[in-house]
Every structure is written in C-alpha cells, then in structure tokens.
N, C-alpha and C positions, 0 to 999 in steps of 0.2 A: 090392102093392109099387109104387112111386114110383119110374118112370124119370127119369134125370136129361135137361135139354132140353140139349146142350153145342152150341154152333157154333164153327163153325172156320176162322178167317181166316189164309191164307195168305200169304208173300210171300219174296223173297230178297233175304237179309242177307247181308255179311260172314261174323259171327258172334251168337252169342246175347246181346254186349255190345249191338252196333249193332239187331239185335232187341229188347231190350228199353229203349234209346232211344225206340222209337219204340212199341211195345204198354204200356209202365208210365209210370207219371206221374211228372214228374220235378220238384225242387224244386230253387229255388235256397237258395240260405244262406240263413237267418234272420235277419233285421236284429237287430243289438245292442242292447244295453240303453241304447244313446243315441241309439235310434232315434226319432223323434216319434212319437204317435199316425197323423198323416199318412202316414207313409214307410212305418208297418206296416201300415196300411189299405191302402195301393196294393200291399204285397209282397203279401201277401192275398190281392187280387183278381188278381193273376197268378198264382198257384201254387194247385194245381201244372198246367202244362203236360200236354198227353196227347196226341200227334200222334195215333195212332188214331181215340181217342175225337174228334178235331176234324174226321177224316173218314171219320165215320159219322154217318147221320140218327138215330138212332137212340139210349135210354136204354140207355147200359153201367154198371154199378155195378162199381168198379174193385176193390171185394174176392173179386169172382168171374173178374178176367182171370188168365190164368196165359200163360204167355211158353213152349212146348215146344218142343225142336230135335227134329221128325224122327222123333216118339217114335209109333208107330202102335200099339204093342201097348199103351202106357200109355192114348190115344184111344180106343181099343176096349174097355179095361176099365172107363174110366167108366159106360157103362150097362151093366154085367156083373152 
C-alpha cells in the first residue's frame, strides 16, 4: 500500500478567510467580451496570484493544496 507524502505548512491567520488569501490562488475578474486580445493576454499572465506558492522554492501543484484550521485528527488520517 501507497503512503501518502503530505507536508505541512504552518502559520497564524485571522481566520480561515485570511488563510486562504494567502494558501489558494486567487483571481481577479475576467476581462469582458470587449476586452482586446492584449488586455486578456496580460489578465492571463497575472492570474492567478498565490502568495504561498511565490514563497516557496519549490514545485506546488495547486490541485493538491488544501487550506486546514487546526484539524490534527483529519492530518493524522491522511496516511491512515
């Protein structure tokens, strides 16, 4: 059987809003349909934002981050 590898990065928030500001990627609006090519080529290459991800060296694939307040017994089941 196949443990899972999970790391755990810690820090103190507010709350789990203000945490996941800064652990999930965040997008701005979508330029409208009378947006240029241009305008959505540069929304593009801004979005999405991911304070996290901008400080760590390191490859994070954002469909694997999860945002947890506090939850130790749900951590501990993952390689259960």
């Amino acid at each position: 059987m196949h443990k899972a590898q999970v790391y755990v990065f810690s820090g103190k928030f507010q709350d789990r809003g203000e945490a996941c500001l800064y652990s999930e990627p965040q997008w701005e609006s979508e330029p409208d349909n009378s947006a240029s090519d241009e305008e959505y080529n540069a929304w593009e290459d801004r979005n999405p934002t991911h304070k996290l991800k901008s400080n760590i060296d390191s490859y994070l694939d954002e469909d694997f981050i999860e945002t947890v307040a506090m939850d130790i017994e749900y951590l501990l089941s993952i390689n259960s």
